[in-house]
Backbone bond lengths (Angstrom), bond angles and torsions (degrees), N, CA, C in turn:
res aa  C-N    CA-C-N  psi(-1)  N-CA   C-N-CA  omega(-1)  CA-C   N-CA-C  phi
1 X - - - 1.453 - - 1.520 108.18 -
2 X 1.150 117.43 148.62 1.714 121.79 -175.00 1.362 93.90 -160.78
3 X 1.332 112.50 113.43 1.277 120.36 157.24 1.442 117.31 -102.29
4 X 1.368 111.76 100.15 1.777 121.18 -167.73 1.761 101.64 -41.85
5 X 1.105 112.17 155.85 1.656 126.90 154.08 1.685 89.47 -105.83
6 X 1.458 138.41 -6.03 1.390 96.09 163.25 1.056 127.14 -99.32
7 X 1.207 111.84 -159.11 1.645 111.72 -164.76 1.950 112.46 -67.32
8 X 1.224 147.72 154.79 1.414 103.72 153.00 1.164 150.29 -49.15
9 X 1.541 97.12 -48.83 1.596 111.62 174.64 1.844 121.76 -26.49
10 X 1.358 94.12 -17.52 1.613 85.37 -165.03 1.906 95.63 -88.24
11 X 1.090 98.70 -32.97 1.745 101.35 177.42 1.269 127.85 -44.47
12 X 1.478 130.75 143.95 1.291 122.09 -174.29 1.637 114.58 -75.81
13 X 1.195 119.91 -133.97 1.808 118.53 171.77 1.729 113.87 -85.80
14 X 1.835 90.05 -51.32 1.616 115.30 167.38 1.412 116.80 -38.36
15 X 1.611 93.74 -55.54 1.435 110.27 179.60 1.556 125.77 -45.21
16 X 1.537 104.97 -53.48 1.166 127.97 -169.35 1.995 109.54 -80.70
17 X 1.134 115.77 -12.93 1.144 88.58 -174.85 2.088 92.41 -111.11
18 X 1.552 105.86 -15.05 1.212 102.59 -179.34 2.013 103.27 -55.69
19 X 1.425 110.16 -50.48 1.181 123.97 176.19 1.860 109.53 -47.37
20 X 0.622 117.05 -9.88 1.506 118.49 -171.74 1.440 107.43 -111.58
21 X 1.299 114.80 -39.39 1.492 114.55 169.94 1.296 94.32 -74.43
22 X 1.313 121.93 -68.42 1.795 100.81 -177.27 1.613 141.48 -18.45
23 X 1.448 83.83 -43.72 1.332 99.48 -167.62 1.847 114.07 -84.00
24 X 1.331 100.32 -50.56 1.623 90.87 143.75 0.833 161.06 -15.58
25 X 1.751 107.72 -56.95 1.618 142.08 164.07 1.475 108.92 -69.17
26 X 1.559 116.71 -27.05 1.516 124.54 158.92 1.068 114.49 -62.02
27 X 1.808 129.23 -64.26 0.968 123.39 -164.11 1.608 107.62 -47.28
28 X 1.663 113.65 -62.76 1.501 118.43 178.72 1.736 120.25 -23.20
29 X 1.460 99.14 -40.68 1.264 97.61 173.37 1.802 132.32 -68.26
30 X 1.622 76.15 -41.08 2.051 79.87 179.44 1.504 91.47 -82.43
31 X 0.825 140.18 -0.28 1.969 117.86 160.87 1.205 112.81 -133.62
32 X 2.071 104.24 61.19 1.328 131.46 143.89 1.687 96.71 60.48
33 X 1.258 144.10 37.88 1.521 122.81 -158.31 1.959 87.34 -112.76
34 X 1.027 101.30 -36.93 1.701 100.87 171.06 1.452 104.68 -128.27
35 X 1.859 96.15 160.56 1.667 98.68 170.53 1.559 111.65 -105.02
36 X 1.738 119.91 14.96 1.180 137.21 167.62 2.259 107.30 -49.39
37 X 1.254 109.36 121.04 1.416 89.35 155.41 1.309 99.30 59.38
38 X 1.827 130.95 22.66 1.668 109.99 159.77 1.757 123.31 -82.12
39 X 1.286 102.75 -13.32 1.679 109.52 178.20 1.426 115.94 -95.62
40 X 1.589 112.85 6.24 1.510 125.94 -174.11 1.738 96.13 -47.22
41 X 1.443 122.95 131.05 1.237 118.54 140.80 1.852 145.20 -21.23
42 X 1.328 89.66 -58.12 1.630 103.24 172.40 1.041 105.56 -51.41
43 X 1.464 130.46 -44.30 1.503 103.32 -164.67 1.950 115.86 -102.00
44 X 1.730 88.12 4.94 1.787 78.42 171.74 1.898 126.62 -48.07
45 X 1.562 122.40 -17.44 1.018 134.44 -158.25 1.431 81.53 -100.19
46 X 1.104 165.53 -41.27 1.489 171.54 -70.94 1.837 89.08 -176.37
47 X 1.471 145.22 -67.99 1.544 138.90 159.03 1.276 96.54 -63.94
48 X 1.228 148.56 -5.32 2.176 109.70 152.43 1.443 94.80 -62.39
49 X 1.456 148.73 -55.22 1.217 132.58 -148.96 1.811 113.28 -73.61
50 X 1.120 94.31 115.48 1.820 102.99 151.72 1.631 107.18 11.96
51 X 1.168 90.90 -87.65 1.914 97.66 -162.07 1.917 85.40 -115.02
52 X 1.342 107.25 105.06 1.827 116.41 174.29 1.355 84.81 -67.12
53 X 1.198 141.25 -92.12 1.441 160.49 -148.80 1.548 97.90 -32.40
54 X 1.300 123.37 -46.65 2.082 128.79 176.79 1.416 106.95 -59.26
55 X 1.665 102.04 -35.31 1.663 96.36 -148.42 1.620 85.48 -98.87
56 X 1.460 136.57 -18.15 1.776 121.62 164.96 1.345 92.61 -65.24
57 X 1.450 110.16 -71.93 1.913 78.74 -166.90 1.477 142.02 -71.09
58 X 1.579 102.94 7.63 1.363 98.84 151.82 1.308 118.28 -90.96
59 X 1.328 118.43 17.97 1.949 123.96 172.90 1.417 95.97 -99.17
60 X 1.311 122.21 -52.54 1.466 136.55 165.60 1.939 107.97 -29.48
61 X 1.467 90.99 -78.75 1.524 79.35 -176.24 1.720 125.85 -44.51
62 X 1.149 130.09 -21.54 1.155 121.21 -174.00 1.711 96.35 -98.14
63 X 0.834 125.06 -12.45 1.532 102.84 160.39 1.391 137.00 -90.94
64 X 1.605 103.27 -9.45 1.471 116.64 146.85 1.066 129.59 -52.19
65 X 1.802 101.61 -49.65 2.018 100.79 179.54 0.814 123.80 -64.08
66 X 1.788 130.98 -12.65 1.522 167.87 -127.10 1.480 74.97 -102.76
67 X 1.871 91.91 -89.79 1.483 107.13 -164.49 1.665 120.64 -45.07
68 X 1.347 105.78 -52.70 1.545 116.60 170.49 1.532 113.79 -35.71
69 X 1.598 116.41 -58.79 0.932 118.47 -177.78 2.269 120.99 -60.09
70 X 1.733 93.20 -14.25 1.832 70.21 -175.10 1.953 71.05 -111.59
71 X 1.118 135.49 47.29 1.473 109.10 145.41 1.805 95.60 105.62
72 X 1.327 131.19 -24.74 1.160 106.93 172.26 1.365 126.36 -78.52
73 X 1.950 83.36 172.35 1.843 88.19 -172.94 1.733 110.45 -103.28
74 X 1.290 129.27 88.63 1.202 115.05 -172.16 1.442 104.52 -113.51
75 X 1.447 113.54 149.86 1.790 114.92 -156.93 1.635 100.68 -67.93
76 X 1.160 116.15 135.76 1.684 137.64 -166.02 1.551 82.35 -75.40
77 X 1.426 117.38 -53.27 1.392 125.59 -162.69 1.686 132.80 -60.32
78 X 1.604 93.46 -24.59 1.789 88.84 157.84 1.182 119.17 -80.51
79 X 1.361 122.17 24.12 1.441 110.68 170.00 2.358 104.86 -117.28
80 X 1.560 81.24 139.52 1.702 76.50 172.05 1.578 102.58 -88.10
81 X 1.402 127.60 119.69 1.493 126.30 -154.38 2.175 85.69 -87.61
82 X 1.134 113.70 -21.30 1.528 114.35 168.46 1.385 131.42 -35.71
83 X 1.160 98.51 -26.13 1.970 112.80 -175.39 1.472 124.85 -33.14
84 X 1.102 129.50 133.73 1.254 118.54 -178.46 2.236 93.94 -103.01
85 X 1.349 80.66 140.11 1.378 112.87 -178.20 1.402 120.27 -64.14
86 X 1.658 116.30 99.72 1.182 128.41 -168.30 1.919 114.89 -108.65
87 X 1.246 96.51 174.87 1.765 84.87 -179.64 1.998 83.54 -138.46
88 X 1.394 114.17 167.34 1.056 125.48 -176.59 0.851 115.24 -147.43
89 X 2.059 146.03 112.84 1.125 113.90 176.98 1.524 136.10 -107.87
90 X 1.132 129.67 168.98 1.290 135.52 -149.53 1.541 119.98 -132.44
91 X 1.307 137.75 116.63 1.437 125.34 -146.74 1.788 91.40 -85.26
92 X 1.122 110.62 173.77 2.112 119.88 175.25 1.712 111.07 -93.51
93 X 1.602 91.06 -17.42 1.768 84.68 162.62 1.817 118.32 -68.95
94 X 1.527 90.74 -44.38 1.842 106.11 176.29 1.473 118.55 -47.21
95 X 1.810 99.82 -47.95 1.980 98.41 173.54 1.407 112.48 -77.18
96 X 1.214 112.74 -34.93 1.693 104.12 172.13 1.921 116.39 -62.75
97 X 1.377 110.15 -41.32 1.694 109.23 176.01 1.803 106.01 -60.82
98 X 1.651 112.44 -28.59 1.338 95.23 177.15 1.587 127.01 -93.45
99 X 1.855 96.69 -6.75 1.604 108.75 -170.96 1.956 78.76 -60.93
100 X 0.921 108.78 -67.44 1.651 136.08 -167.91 1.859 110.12 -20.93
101 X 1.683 87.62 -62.48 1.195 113.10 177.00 1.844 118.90 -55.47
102 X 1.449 107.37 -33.66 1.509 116.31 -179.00 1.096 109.03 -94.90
103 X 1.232 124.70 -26.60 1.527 128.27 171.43 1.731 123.57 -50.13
104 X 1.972 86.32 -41.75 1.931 90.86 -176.34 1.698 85.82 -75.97
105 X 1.286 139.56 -49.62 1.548 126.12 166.41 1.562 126.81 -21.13
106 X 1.208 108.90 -72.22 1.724 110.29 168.65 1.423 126.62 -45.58
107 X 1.724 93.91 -53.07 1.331 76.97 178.79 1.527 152.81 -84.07
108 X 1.554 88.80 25.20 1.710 120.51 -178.41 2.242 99.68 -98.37
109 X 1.581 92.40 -43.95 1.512 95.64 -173.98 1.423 113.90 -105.58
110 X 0.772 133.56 -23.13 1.517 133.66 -165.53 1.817 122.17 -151.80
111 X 1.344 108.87 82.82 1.400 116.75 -154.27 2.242 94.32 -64.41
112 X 1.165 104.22 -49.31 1.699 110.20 -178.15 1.759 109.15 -56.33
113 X 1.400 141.72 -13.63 0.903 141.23 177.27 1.352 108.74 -100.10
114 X 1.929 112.21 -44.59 1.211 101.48 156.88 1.303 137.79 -44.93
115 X 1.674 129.82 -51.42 0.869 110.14 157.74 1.342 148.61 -65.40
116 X 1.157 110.53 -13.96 1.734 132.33 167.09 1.643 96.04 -40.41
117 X 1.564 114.95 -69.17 1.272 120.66 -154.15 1.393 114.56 -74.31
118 X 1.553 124.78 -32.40 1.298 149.61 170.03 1.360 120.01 -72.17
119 X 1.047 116.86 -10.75 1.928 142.63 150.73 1.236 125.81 -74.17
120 X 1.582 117.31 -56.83 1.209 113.79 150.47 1.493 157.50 -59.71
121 X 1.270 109.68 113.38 1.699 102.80 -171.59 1.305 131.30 -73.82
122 X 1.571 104.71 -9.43 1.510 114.12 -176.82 1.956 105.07 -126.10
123 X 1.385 109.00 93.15 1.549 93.29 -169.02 1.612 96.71 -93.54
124 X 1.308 122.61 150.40 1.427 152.43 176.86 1.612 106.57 -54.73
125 X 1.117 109.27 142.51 1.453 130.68 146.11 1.064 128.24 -85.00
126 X 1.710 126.98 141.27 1.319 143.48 -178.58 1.843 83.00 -53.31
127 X 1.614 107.83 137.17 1.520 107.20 166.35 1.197 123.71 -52.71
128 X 1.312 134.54 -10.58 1.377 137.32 -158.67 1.604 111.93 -97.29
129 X 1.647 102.88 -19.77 1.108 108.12 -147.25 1.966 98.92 -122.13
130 X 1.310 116.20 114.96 1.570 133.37 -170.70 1.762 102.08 -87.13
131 X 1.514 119.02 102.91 1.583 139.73 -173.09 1.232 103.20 -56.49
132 X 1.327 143.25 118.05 1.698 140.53 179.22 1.605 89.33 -118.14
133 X 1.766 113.74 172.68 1.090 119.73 150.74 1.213 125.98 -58.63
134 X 1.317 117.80 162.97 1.739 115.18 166.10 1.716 102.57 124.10
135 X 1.069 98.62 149.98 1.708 128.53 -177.53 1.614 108.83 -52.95
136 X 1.529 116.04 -164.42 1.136 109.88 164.20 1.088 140.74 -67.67
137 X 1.387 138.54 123.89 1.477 121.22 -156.55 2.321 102.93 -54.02
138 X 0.924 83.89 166.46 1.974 109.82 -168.33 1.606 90.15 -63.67
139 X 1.557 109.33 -46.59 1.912 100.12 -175.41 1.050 126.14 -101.00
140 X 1.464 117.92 23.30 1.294 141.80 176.00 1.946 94.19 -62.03
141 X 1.423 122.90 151.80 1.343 120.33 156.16 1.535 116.83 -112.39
142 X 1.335 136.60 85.21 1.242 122.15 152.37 1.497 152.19 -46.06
């Protein structure tokens, strides 16, 4: 499971819908629906927040508009559109270990995204998520 800290946009097609099932399979977890994947790393940053369950589907929604926006059809309806609007933050060592990390990805599946991302000097954050200094986050797995 990998729930990116980057933005979607940078993800390929693969990318983007693997990320969406992931994240799904997350949500299930923060509202107890399986005991599959409840001690997963990724989502320790997802239980610091108040209400986990608001703040996936406000991670959710932006990978819908993602998808929406290049033409897919992904169900509007697993998301509770109710969420109250959270921010999360994320160190620049963490987006650089994952620019890094998606890069050896692309450039096995998707040479035009690879270079997209490997062009850019400033890659994006998931909207949800406010860039601080600092290394790889602590629940990162290397």
């Amino acid at each position: 499971m990998r729930i990116w800290s980057l933005h979607p946009k940078h993800l390929d097609s693969k990318g983007l819908v693997a990320l969406w099932r992931e994240t799904l399979l997350a949500k299930k977890v923060l509202e107890g629906k399986t005991i599959a994947y409840k001690n997963h790393p990724q989502l320790i940053r997802f239980k610091e927040i108040s209400n986990p369950v608001y703040a996936i589907d406000q991670y959710l929604s932006s990978v819908y508009a993602e998808a929406l926006g290049r033409g897919y059809k992904f169900d509007r309806s697993k998301i509770n559109w109710n969420f109250i609007q959270t921010k999360i933050t994320v160190t620049k060592g963490q987006l650089d270990y994952e620019k890094n990390h998606l890069l050896k990805k692309l450039k096995e599946r998707d040479i035009k995204y690879y270079n997209n991302l490997i062009k850019s000097t400033k890659q994006d954050s998931h909207p949800m998520f406010d860039i601080i200094d600092g290394g790889i986050e602590s629940w990162e797995k290397i």
